[in-house]
N, C-alpha and C positions, 0 to 999 in steps of 0.2 A: 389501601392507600393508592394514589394517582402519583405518579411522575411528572415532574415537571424539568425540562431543559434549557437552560438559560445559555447566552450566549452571553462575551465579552461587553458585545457594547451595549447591553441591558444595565450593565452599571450604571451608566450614563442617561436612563431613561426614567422614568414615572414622578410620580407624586411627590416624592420624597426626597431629591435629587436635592443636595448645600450646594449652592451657588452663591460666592462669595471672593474676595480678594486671594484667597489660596486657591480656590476650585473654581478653574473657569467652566462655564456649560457648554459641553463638548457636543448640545447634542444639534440638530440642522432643522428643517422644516419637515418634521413627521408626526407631531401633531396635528389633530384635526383641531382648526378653531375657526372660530366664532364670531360675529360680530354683535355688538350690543352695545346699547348707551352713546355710542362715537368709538368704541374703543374696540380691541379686540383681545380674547381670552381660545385660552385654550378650551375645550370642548366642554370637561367634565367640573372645570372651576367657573366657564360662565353659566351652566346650569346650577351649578349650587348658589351663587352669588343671586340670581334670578329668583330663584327660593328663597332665599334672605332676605331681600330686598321685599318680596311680595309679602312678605309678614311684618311688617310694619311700614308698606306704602311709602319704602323710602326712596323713590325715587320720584318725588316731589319736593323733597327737600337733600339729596345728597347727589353728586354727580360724580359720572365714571371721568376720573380727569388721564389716567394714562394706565393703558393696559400692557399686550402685548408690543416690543420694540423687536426690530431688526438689529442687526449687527452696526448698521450703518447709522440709524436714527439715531444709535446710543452715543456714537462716535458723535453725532452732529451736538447733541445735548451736551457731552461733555467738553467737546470745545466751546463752545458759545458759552457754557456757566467758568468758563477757565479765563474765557475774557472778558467776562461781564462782573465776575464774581470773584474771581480771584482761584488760585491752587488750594488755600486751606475750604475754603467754603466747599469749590468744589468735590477736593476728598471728604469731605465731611459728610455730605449728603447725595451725592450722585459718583454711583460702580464705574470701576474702570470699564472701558467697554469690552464684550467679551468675558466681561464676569459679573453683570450685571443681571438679578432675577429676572427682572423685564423679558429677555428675550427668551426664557420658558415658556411663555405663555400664562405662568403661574400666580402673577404677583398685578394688584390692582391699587391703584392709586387712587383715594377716592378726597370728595371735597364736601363740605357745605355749597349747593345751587346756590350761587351769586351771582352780581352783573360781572364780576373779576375775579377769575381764579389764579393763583400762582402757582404756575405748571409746577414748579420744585418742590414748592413747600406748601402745597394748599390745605387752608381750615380745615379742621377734624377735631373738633375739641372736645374734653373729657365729661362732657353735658347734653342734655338732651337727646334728638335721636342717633347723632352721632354715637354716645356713649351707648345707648341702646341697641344700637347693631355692634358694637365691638365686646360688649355682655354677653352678644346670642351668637359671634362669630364660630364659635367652635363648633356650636350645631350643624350646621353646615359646612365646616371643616376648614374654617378661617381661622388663622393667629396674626394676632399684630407683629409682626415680621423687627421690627428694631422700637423695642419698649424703650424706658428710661431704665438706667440704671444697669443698664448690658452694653454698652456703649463698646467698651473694652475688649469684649466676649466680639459684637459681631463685625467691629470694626468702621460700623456705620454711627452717625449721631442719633438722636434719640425723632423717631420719625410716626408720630399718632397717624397718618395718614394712607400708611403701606400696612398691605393685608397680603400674605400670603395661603393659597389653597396648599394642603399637606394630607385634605381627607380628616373625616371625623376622629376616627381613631387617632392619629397622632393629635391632629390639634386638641383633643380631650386631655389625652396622658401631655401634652407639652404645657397645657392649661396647670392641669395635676400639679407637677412636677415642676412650676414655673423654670420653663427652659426653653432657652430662642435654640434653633436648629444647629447651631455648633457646640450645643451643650448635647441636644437630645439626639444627634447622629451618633455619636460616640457611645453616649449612654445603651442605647440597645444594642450595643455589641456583645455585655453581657449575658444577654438572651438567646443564647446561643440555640439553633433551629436543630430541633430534633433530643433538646438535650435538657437546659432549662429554661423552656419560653416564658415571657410573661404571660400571664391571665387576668382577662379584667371581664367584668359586665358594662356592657352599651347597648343603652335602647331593646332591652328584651335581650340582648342576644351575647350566647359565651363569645369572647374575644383572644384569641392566644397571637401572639405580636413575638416575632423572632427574627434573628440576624446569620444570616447564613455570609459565610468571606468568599472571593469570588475564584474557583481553583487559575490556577498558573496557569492552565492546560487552555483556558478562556472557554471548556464550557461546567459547565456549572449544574448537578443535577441536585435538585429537592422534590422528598416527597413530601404529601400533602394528604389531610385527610379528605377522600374522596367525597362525601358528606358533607362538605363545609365549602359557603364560598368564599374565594380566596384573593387578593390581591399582593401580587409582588412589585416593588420600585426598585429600583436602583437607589443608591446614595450619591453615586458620583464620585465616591472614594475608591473602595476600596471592596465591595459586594452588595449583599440585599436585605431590604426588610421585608417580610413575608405577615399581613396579618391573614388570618383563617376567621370566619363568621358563622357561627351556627346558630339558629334562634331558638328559645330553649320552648318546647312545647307546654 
């Protein structure tokens, strides 16, 4: 088995991280990102996006309309839709600032190429290649971040447009398990690391997905099978998810 050490403000960090009206994203500029389309992504979400996009040539017919934001940008966007649009509209469809996905790097807004796009609310509709890239999003490790019908769950309106990166593994089981991320954070708490994790098959390869709580003490030790590669995130609550990858020969 291998050791791993986590410290406190790993909570706050990777793939997996709810950012939402309860949890604001504590984290700053330590990501590497990226620039692409106009817009910009965090490192590992604009290369899968990049992948996606290259299997069905969509970036001839779809456009990156809003990637990564600053603390600041978000501020400016929500005042101007406050007075352009109103309070309800704009809680409806744009994060207070500071708890907005945007400024992870994570989270990509995308449109039908048009002569006009509407920064808020741009085309994405449930036909054509649009529907064809939000069919094949999970493969690349996209979820449509505020479905219809979760409204209530994520506190956002119902928005076809916004993709968030989560990594294959979760957007698979989140796909599974129809669950936007304030159902599926909580949910792998019962997988408890070390003890009883899930198991799944992806792509060839065993899959074990566990929830370790973050100690008081703020550091944090998990082991891990030496044998297996492994990725840990933060949730941004309260500890970590740990998936382990072995491909089975």
């Amino acid at each position: 088995m291998r050791r791993i050490l986590l410290t406190k403000d790993k909570v706050f960090q990777g793939d997996l991280i709810l950012v939402n009206a309860d949890y604001a994203y504590r984290g700053n500029v330590w990501r590497k990102r990226v620039d692409m389309e106009g817009t910009t992504l965090a490192m590992e979400a604009a290369a899968a996006l990049r992948r996606a996009m290259q299997s069905l040539n969509g970036w001839e017919s779809i456009a990156a309309v809003s990637g990564w934001r600053s603390f600041e940008e978000q501020q400016a966007i929500w005042d101007e839709s406050m007075r352009d649009n109103g309070e309800a509209f704009t809680r409806k469809y744009v994060a207070v600032p500071g708890h907005s996905e945007h400024q992870t790097g994570l989270a990509i807004d995308l449109g039908l190429r048009q002569e006009e796009i509407d920064f808020i609310r741009p085309d994405f509709p449930y036909e054509g290649i649009c529907q064809t890239f939000r069919e094949n999003a999970a493969e690349y490790g996209f979820v449509e971040r505020y479905p219809a019908g979760k409204e209530k769950v994520t506190g956002i309106g119902h928005e076809p447009w916004h993709f968030r990166y989560v990594g294959t593994v979760h957007a698979s089981l989140m796909q599974k398990e129809g669950m936007v991320m304030e159902e599926y954070v909580p949910y792998l708490k019962r997988f408890v690391h070390g003890k009883n994790p899930c198991r799944m098959e992806l792509d060839g390869s065993e899959t074990v997905v566990s929830f370790q709580k973050a100690e008081a003490s703020g550091l944090t030790e998990i082991e891990v099978d030496e044998t297996a590669e492994v990725s840990v995130s933060g949730n941004n609550v309260d500890g970590f998810v740990i998936a382990q990858y072995k491909r089975r020969k």
